[in-house]
MIKEBA-159471 format. One line per 10 residues: number of its first residue (from 1); their letters; for each residue x, y, z of C-alpha. Coordinates in steps of 0.2 Angstrom, whole numbers, plus 5000, padded with zeros to 4 digits. Layout:
residues N
NUM	a	X,Y,Z  ...
***
This chain:
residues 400
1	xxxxxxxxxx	4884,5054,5002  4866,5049,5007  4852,5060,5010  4839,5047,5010  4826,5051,5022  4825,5031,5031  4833,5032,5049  4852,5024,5050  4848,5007,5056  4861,5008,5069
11	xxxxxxxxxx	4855,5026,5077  4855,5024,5095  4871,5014,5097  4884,5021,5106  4903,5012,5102  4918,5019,5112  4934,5015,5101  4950,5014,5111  4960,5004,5096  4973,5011,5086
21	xxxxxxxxxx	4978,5006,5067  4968,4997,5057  4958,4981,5062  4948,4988,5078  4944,5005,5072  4941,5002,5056  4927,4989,5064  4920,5005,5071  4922,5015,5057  4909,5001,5047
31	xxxxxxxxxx	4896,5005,5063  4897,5021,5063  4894,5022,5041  4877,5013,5048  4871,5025,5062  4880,5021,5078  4887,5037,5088  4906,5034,5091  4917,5038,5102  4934,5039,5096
41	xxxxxxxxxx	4948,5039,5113  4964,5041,5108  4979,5046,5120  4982,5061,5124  5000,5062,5119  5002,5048,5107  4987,5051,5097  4982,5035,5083  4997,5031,5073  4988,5029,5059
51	xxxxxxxxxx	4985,5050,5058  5003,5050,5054  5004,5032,5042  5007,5037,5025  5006,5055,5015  4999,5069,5023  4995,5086,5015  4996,5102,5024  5003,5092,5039  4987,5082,5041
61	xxxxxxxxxx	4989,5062,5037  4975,5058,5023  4972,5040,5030  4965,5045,5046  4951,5055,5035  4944,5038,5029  4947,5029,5047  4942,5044,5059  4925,5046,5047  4909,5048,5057
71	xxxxxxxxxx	4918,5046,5074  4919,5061,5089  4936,5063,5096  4942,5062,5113  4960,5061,5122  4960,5051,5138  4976,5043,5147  4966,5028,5154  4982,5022,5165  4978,5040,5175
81	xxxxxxxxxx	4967,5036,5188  4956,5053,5181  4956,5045,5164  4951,5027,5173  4935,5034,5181  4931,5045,5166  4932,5029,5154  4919,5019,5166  4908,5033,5166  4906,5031,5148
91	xxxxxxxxxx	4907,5014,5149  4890,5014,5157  4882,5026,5146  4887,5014,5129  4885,5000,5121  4903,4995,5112  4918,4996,5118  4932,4990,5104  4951,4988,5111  4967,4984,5106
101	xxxxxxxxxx	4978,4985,5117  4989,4967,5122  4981,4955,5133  4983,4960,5152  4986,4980,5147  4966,4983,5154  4967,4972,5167  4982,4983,5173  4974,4996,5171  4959,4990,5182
111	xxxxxxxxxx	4947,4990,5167  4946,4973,5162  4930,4965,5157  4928,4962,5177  4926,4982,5180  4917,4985,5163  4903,4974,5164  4901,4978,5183  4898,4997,5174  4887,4991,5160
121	xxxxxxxxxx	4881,4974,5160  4872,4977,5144  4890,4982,5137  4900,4971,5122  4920,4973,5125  4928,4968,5107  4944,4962,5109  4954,4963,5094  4973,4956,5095  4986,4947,5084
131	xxxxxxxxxx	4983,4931,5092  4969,4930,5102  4968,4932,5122  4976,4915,5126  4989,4902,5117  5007,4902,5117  5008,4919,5105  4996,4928,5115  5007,4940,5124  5018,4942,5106
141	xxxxxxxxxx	5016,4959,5096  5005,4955,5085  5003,4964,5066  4995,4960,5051  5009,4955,5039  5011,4943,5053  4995,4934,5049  4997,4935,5033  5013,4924,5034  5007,4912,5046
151	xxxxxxxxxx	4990,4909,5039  4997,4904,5021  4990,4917,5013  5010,4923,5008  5013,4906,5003  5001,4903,4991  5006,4920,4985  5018,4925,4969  5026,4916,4954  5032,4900,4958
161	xxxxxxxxxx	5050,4902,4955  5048,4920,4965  5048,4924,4986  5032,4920,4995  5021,4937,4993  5014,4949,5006  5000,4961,5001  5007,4981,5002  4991,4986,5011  4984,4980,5029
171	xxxxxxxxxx	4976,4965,5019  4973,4953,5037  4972,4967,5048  4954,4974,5036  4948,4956,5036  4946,4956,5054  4939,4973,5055  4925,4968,5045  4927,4952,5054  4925,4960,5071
181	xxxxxxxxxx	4910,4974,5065  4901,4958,5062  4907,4949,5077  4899,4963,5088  4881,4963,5078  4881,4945,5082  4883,4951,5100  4872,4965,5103  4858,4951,5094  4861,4939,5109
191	xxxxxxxxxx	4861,4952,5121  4842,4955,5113  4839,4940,5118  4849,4938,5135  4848,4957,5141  4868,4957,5144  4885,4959,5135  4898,4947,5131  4917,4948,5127  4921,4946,5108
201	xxxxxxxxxx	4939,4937,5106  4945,4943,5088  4960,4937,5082  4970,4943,5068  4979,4928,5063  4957,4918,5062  4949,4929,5047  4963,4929,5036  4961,4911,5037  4942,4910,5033
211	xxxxxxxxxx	4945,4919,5017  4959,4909,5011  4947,4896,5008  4946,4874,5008  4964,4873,5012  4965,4865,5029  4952,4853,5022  4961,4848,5007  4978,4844,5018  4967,4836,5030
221	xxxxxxxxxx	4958,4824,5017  4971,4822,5005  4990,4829,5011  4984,4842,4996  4997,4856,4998  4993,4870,4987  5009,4879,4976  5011,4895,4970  5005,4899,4953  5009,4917,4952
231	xxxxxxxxxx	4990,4924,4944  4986,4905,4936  4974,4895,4946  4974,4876,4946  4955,4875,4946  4952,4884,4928  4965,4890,4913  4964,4904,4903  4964,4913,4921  4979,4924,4920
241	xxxxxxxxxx	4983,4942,4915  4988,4947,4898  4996,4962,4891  4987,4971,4876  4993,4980,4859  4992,4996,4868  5002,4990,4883  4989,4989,4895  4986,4973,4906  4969,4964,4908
251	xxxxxxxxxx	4962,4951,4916  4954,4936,4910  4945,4922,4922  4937,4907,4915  4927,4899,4929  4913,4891,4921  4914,4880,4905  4903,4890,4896  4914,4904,4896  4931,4895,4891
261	xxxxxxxxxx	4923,4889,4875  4918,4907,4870  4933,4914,4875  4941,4899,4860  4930,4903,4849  4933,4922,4851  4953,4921,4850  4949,4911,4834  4955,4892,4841  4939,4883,4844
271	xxxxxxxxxx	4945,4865,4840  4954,4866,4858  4936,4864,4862  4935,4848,4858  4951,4843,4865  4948,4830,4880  4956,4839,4892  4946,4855,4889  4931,4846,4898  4936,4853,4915
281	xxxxxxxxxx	4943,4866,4925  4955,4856,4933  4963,4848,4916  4962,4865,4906  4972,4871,4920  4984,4857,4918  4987,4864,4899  4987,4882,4902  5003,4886,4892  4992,4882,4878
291	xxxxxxxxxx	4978,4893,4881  4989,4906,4888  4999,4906,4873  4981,4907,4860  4974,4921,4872  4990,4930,4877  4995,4932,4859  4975,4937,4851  4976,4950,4866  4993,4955,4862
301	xxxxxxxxxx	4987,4959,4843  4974,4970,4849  4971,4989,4861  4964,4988,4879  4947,4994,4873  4946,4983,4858  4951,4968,4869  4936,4974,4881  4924,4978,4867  4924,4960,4860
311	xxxxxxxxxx	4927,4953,4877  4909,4960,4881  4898,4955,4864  4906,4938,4866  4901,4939,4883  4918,4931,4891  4924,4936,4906  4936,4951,4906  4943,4966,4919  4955,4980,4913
321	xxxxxxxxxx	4970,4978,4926  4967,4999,4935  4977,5008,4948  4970,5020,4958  4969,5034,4942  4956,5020,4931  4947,5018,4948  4943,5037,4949  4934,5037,4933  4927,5019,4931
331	xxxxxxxxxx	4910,5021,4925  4905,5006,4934  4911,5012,4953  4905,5030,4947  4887,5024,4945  4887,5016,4960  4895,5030,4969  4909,5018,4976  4921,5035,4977  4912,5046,4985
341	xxxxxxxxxx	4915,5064,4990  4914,5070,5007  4915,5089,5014  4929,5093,5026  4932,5108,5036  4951,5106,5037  4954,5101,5017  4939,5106,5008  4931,5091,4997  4939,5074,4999
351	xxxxxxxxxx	4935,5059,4989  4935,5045,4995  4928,5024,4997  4911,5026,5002  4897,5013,5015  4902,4997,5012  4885,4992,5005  4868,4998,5000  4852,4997,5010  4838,5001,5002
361	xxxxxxxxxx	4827,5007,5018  4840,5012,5031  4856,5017,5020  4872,5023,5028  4880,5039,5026  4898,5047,5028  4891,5061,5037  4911,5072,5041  4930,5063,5037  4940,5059,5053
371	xxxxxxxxxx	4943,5075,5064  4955,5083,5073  4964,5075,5088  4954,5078,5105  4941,5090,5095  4925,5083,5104  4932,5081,5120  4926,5096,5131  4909,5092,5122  4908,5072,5124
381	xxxxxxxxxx	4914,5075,5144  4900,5089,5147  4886,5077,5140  4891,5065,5151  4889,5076,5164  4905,5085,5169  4908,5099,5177  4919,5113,5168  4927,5112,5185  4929,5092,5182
391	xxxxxxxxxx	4936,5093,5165  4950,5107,5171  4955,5095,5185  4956,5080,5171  4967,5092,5163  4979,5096,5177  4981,5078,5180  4987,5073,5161  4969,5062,5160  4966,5075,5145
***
């Protein structure tokens, strides 16, 4: 955690988060690691599934301590017409408002971008759905293994004799979030320049997309369709994962020339060197069954930190293959305080991922994990100006 003395560069920002899951509040959960104040609005009897995905310990889920970080909570039926009025009285009092619902559900509601910007002109709505806010798919449910699919990204994805593979963890759905925190920066900059607020359309089938690199191109240019090659790559070989004496896995990537011939030299078959075919990527890669066979079997002869010691005085490229337990004590995330450790009042210290980068005036900071359901909302409401008198009458309606 930081205690660096530099202001956060987002202090003063004021982001109301009326998603659930993972895309659009985890989009907040990045601004508010930087400074921004927000607002966390969750229902008030179906609270943000994600407090229950996963394990929970002592009754309270653990994910919602990374994705509720830095965020005040607040319950608030917005179909209520209580919870309506409430929602554009902090409308016009913030800065960003990040939804989720499907396209249409605000509107419904009477609090479509028409009825926001009339409260704030100054205010960005992010709108952050499976496939966007028009198209044929629009009014589909939309989830992230869904993108994943469509996108190719599941395609390319496992061996080549095996089932396309999905990721077991939100893969498309955190693309976008970081998609969409970007996407709203971009916004508040114009309104800099313009003085108002603008709608950002984030759809959850587009990042993924971005990520998964020259694809469309290569189809596009040459009907190139690119095959599963489980953890081979077509554009370099040795680039596969090996299993050592000890039977730990590692990694082993060869993306510059320079690299592959150390790493013949080092497993003791330099004259592959000076094979033809060794001259690029793209032909090692078609001989990878012979380079795969002369690394896999000097690996195999030798312990994971053996391998890793003359990986690095050969300076080749190599990673240990860690789960979670390796991550914890990496030296390397340990010195850059990666897994960091934050104070909470329900479970005492938790450890967790930490800012998603460094700044070297302005850091972020994890300053509580996420908190209880509807903790803040008595406090939020009275800033804003309401009554006790007003709050109890929210209440007695179900707004609360």
């Amino acid at each position: 955690m930081s205690t660096h003395p530099g202001q956060a560069p987002l202090t003063g920002l004021r982001v109301l988060d009326l998603a659930t899951l993972f895309a659009g509040p985890l989009a907040a959960t990045m601004l508010g690691d930087f400074g921004a104040e927000v607002i966390k609005v969750e229902h008030p009897a179906k609270p943000d599934p994600s407090r229950g995905h996963g394990p929970s310990k002592d009754g309270i889920g653990l994910w919602w301590k990374l994705l509720g970080r830095n965020k005040r909570t607040i319950t608030l039926d917005l179909s209520k017409p209580g919870g309506r009025e409430t929602l554009l009285r902090l409308a016009a009092t913030a800065d960003v408002v990040i939804e989720n619902f499907r396209p249409g559900t605000l509107e419904k509601w009477d609090l479509g971008w028409a009825e926001l910007s009339a409260a704030n002109p100054r205010l960005v709505l992010a709108r952050v759905t499976g496939f966007g806010q028009f198209g044929p798919y629009a009014h589909r449910p939309g989830f992230g293994t869904l993108a994943e699919a469509m996108s190719g990204f599941a395609a390319i994805t496992g061996e080549p004799d095996a089932p396309p593979t999905l990721p077991p963890f939100g893969l498309a759905d955190s693309i976008a979030g970081l998609a969409t925190a970007y996407a709203v920066m971009t916004a508040l900059t114009a309104r800099e320049r313009t003085g108002e607020g603008q709608v950002v359309d984030m759809a959850i089938i587009e990042p993924i997309l971005t990520v998964l690199g020259p694809q469309p191109l290569w189809y596009d240019q040459l009907g190139h369709v690119q095959p599963r090659t489980g953890n081979r790559s077509a554009n370099n070989a040795p680039r596969n994962t090996y299993r050592t004496a000890d039977g730990s896995w590692v990694a082993v990537s060869t993306s510059a020339q320079s690299i592959a011939e150390r790493l013949m030299r080092l497993v003791g078959r330099p004259e592959l060197i000076d094979e033809p075919w060794f001259a690029t990527g793209a032909d090692r890669a078609r001989h990878a069954d012979v380079l795969d066979e002369a690394v896999g079997a000097w690996i195999a002869d030798r312990t994971r930190t053996e391998v890793l010691e003359a990986f690095e005085k050969a300076e080749a490229a190599v990673a240990p293959i860690q789960d979670v337990r390796d991550v914890m004590t990496d030296p390397q995330y340990e010195a850059l305080d990666t897994i960091t450790t934050v104070q909470d009042p329900e479970l005492g210290p938790l450890r967790m991922q930490n800012v998603l980068f460094r700044l070297s005036a302005t850091p972020g900071a994890i300053h509580w994990a996420g908190r209880p359901h509807g903790a803040d909302t008595d406090t939020v409401l009275a800033e804003l100006g309401l009554t006790e008198r007003e709050i109890d009458a929210l209440r007695a309606e179900g707004a609360l």
